[in-house]
Residue frames as qw, qx, qy, qz and C-alpha x, y, z in Angstrom:
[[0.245, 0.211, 0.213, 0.922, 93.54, 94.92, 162.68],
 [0.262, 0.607, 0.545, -0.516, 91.36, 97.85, 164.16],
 [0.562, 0.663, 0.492, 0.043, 88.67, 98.98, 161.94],
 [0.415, 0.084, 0.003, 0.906, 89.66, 102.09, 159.99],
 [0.032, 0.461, 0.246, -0.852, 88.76, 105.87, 160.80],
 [0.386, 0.140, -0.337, -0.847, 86.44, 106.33, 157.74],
 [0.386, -0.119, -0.907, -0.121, 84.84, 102.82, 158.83],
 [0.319, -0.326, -0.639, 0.619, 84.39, 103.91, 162.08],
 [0.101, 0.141, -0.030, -0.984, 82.74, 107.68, 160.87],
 [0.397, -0.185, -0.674, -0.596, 80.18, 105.91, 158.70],
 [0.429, -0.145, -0.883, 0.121, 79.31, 104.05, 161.64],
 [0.171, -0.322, -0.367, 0.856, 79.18, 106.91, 164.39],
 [0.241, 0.107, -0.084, -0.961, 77.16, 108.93, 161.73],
 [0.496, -0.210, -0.717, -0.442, 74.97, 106.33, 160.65],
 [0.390, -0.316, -0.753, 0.426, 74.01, 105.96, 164.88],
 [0.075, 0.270, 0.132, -0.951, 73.72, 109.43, 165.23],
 [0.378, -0.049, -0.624, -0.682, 71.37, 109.26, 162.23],
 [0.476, -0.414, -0.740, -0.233, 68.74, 106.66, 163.68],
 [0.263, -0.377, -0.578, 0.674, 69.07, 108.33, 167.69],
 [0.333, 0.044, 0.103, -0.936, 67.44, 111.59, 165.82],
 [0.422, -0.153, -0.695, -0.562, 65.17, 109.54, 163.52],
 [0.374, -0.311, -0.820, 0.302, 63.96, 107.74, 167.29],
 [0.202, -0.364, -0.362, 0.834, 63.87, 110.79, 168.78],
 [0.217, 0.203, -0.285, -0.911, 62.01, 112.82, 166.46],
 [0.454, -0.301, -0.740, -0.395, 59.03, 109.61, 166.18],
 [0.504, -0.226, -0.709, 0.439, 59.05, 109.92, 169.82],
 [0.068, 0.233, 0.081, -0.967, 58.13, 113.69, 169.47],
 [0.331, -0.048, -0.405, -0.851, 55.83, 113.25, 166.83],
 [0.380, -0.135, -0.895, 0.189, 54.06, 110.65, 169.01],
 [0.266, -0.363, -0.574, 0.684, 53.70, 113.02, 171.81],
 [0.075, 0.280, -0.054, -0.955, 52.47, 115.56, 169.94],
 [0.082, -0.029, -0.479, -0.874, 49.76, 113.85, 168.69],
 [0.361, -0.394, -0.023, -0.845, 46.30, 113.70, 169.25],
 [0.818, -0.422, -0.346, -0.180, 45.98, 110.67, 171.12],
 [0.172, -0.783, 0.477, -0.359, 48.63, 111.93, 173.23],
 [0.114, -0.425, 0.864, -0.244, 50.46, 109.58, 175.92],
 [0.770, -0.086, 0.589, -0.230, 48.22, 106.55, 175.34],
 [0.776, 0.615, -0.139, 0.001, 49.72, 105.86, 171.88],
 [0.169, 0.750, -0.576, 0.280, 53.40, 106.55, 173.11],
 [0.957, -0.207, 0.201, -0.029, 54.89, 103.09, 174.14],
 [0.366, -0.612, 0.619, 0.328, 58.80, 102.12, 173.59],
 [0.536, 0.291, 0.787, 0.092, 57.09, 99.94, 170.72],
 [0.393, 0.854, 0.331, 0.074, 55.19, 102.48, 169.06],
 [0.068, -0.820, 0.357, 0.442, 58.53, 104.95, 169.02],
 [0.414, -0.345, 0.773, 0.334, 60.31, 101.99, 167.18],
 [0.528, 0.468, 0.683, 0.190, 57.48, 101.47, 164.73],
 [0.187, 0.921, 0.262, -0.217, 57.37, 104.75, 164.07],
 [0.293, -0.743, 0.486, 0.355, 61.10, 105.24, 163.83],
 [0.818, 0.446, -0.358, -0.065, 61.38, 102.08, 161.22],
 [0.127, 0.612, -0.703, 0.341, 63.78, 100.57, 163.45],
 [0.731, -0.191, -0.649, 0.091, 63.40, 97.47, 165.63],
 [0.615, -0.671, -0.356, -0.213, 62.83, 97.46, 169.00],
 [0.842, -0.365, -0.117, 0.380, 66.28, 96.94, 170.31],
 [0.491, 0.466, 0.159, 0.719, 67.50, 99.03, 168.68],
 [0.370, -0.871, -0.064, -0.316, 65.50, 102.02, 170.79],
 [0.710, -0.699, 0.084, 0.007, 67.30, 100.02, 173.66],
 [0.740, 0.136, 0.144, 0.643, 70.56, 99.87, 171.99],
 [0.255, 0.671, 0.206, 0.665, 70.52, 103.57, 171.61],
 [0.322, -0.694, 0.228, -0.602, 69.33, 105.09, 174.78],
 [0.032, 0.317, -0.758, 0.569, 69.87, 102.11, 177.34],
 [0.070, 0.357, 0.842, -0.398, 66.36, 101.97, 178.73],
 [0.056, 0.892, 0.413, 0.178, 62.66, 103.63, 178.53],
 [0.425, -0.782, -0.132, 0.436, 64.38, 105.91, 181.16],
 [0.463, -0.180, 0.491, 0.716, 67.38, 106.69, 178.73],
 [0.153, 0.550, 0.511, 0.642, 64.92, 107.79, 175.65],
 [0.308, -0.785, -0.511, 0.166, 63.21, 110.13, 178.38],
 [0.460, -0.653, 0.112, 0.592, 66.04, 111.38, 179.63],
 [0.343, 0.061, 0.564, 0.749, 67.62, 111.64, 175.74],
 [0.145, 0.618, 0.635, 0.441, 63.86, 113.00, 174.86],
 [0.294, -0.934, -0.154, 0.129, 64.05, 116.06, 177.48],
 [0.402, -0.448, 0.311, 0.735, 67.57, 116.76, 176.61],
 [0.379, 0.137, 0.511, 0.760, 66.38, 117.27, 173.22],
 [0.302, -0.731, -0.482, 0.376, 63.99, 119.61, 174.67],
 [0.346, -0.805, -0.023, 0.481, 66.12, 121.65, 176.01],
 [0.499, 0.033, 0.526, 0.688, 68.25, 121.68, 172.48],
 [0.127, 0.561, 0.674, 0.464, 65.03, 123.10, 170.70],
 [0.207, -0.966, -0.153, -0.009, 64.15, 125.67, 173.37],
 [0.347, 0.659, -0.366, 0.558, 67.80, 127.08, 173.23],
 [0.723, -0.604, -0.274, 0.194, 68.23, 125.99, 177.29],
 [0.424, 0.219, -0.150, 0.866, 71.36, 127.57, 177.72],
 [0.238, -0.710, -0.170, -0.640, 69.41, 130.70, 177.46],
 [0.644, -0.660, -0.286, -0.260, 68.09, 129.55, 181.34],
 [0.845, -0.181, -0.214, 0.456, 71.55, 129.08, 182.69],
 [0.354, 0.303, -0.092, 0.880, 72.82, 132.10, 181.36],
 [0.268, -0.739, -0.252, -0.565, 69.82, 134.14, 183.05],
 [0.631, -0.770, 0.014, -0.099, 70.29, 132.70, 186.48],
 [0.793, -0.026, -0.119, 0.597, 74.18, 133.04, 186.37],
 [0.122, 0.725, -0.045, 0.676, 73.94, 137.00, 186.50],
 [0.488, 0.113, -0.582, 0.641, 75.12, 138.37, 189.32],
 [0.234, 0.000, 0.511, -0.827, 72.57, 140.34, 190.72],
 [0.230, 0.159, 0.933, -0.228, 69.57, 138.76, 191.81],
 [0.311, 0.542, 0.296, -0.722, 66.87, 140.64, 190.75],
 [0.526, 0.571, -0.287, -0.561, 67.73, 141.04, 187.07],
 [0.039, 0.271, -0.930, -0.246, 68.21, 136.98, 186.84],
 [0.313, 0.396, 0.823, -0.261, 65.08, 136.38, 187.79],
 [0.274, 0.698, 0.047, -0.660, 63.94, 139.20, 185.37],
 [0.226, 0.635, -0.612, -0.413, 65.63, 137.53, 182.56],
 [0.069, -0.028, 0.995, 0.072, 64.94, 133.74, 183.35],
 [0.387, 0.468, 0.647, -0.461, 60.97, 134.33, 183.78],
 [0.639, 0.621, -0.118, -0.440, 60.69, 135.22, 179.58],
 [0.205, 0.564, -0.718, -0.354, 63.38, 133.23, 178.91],
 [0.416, 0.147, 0.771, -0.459, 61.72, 129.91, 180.80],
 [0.554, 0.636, 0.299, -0.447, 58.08, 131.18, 178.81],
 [0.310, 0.664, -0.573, -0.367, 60.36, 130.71, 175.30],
 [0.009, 0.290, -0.957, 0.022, 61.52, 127.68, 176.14],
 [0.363, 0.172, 0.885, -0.235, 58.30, 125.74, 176.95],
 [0.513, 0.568, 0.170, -0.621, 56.19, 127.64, 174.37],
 [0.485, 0.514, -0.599, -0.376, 58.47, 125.92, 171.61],
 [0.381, -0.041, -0.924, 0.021, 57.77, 122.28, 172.58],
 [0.348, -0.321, 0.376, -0.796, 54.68, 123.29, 174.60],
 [0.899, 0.022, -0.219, -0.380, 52.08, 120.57, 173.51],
 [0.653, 0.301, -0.649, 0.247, 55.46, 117.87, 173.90],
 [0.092, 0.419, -0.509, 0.746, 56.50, 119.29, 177.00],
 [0.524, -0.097, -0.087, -0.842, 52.92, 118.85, 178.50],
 [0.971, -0.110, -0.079, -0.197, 52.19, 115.48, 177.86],
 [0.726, 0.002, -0.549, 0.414, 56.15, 114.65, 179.84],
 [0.179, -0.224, 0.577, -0.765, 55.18, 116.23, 182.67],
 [0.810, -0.098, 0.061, -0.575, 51.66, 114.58, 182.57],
 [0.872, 0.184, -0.447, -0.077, 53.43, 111.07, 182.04],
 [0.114, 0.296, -0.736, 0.598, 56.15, 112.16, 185.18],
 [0.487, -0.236, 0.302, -0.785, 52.78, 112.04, 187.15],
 [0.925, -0.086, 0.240, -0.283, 52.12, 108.67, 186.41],
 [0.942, 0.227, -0.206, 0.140, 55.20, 106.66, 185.39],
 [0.931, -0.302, 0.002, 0.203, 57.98, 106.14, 187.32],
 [0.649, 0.399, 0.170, 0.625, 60.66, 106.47, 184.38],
 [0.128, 0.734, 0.090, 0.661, 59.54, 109.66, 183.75],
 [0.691, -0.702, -0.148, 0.094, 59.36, 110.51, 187.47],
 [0.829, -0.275, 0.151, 0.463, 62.80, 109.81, 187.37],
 [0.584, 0.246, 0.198, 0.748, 63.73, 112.11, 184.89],
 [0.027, -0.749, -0.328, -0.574, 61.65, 115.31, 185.75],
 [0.396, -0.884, -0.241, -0.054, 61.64, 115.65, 189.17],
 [0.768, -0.167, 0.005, 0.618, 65.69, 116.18, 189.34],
 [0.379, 0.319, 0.313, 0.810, 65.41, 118.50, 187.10],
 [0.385, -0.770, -0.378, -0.340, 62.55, 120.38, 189.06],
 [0.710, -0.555, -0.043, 0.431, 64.84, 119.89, 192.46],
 [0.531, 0.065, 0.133, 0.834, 67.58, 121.83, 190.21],
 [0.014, 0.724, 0.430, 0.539, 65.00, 124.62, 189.61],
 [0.570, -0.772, -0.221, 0.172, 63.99, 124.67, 193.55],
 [0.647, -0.640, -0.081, 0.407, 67.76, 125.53, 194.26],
 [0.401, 0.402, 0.329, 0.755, 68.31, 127.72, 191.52],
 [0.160, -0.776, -0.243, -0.559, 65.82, 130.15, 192.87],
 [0.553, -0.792, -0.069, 0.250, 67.00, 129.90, 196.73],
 [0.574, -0.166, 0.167, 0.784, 70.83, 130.69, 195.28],
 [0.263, 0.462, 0.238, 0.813, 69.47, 133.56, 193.16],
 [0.366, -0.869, -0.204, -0.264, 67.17, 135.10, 196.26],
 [0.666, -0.566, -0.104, 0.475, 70.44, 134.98, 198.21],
 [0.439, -0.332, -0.069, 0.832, 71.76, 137.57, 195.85],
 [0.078, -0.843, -0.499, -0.186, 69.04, 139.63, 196.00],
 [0.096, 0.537, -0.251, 0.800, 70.08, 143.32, 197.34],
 [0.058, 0.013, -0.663, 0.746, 69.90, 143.67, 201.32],
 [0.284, 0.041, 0.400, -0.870, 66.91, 145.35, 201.34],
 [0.618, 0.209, -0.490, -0.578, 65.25, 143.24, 198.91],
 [0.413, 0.279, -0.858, 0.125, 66.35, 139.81, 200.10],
 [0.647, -0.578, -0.245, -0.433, 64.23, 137.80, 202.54],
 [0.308, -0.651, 0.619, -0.315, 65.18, 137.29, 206.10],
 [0.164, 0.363, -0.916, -0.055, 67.36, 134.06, 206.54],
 [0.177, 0.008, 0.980, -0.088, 64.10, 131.88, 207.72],
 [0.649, 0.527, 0.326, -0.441, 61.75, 132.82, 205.29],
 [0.005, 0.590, -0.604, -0.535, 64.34, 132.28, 202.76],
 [0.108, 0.001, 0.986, 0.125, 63.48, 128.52, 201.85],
 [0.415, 0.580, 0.649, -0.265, 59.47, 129.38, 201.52],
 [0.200, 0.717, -0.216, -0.631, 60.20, 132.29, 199.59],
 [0.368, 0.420, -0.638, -0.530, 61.87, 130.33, 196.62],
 [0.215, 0.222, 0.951, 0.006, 59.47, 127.58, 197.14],
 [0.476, 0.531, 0.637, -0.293, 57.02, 129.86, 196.00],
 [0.066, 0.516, -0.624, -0.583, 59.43, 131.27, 193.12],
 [0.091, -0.180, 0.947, 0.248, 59.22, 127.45, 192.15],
 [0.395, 0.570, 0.699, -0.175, 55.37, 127.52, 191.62],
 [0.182, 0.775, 0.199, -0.572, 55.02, 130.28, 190.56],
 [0.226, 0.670, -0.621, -0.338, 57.81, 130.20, 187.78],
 [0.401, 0.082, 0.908, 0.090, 56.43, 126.34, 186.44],
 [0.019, 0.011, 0.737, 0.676, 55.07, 125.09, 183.85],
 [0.113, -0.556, -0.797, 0.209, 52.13, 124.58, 185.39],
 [0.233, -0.486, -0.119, 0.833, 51.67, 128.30, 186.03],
 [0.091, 0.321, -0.278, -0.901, 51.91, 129.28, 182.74],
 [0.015, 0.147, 0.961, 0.233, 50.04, 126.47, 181.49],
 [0.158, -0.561, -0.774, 0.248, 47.15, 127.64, 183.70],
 [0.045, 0.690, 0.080, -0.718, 47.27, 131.48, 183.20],
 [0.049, 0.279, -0.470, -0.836, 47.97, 131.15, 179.31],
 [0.668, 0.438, 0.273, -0.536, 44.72, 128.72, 178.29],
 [0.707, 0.129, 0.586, 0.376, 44.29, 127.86, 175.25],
 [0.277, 0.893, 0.300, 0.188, 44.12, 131.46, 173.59],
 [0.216, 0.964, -0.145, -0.046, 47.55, 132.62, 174.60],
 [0.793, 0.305, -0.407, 0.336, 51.15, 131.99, 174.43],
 [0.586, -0.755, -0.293, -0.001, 53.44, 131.88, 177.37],
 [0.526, 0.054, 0.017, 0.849, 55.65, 134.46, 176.46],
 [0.360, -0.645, -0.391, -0.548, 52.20, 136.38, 176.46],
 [0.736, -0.659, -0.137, -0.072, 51.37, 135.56, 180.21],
 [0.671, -0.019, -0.315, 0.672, 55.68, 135.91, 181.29],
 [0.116, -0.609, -0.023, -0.784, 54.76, 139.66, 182.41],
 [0.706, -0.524, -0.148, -0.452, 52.10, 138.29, 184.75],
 [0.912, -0.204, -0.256, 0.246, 54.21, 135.73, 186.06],
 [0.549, 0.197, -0.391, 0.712, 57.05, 137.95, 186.78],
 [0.244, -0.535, 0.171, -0.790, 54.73, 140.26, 188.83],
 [0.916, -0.321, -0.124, -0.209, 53.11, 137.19, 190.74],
 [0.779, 0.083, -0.304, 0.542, 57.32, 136.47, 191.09],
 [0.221, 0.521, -0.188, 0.803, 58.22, 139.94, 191.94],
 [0.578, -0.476, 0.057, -0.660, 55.18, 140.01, 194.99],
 [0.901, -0.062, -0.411, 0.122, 56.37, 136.74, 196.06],
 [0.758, -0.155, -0.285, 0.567, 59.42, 137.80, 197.25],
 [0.316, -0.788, -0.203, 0.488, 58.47, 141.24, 198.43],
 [0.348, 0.104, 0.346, 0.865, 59.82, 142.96, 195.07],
 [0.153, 0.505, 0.306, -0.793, 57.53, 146.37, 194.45],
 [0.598, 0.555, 0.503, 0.285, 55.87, 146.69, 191.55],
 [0.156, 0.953, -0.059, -0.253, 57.52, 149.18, 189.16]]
């Protein structure tokens, strides 16, 4: 006999339940002051109340919680938001729209956000999860310089530097480095969109 549907619900919610609880030791981890040398698949699980296997019963692997801990990320900073910016149709005013919307997003998991990019730089895992997502960035910004206006648009073999330097410019890094520790980087998204706008030959005004 299969189980029943109110057997099954309890179950589903009661999973759901511990994946935030994981998720949400796994934040508070990162976020705290001994940053990424405390944070171990071990210490999430102690933190969580939950046995070890359990971590790996949940997400799969380290890689999996990563991957599960940037998706919830992107939940918290409303991501969407970034899709919807570079889906407009003219080129100009997506980039005009993603470069605050971006500076939102990282400013609300900034400290978090920080110490998984600083952990891509030395672990593998994380490697694995960040730099895809970077690569998705890269060719976000050549597709949106392609519908730039004529006169605006770079010629067809500067095209590929051009939104390589979009892709600095518009990183976390970037803001990281222009906001300090004294401002936010919805603060510094101004700068950054002129330092975007001179990139690709946009005038100021």
């Amino acid at each position: 006999m299969s189980p029943r549907p109110y057997s099954l619900g309890r179950r589903q919610a009661a999973a759901a339940e511990t994946r935030a609880k994981v998720l949400e030791a796994a934040r508070t981890l990162l976020s705290a002051d001994e940053g990424v040398a405390g944070f171990s698949v071990d210490a999430v699980a102690r933190a969580a109340g939950v046995a070890r296997m359990t971590v790996y019963y949940q997400f799969g692997s380290r890689q999996g919680l990563m991957e599960a801990m940037m998706e919830a990320v992107r939940e918290r900073g409303r991501g969407e938001r970034l899709a919807e910016a570079l889906e407009r149709a003219d080129g100009l005013e997506a980039l005009d729209a993603f470069i605050p919307a971006v500076a939102d997003f990282w400013e609300r998991d900034r400290r978090v956000v920080r110490r998984l990019r600083g952990l891509a730089a030395m672990d593998p895992d994380m490697e694995g999860v960040v730099r895809p997502r970077d690569e998705r960035r890269r060719q976000a910004f050549a597709a949106l310089l392609g519908r730039l206006a004529p006169k605006l648009r770079p010629a067809p073999d500067e095209m590929q530097a051009a939104a390589d330097m979009l892709y600095a410019i518009v990183s976390f890094e970037t803001f990281e480095t222009l906001a300090g520790p004294e401002r936010t980087f919805p603060q510094v998204a101004p700068l950054v969109r002129r330092m975007a706008h001179r990139a690709v030959g946009i005038p100021d005004g």
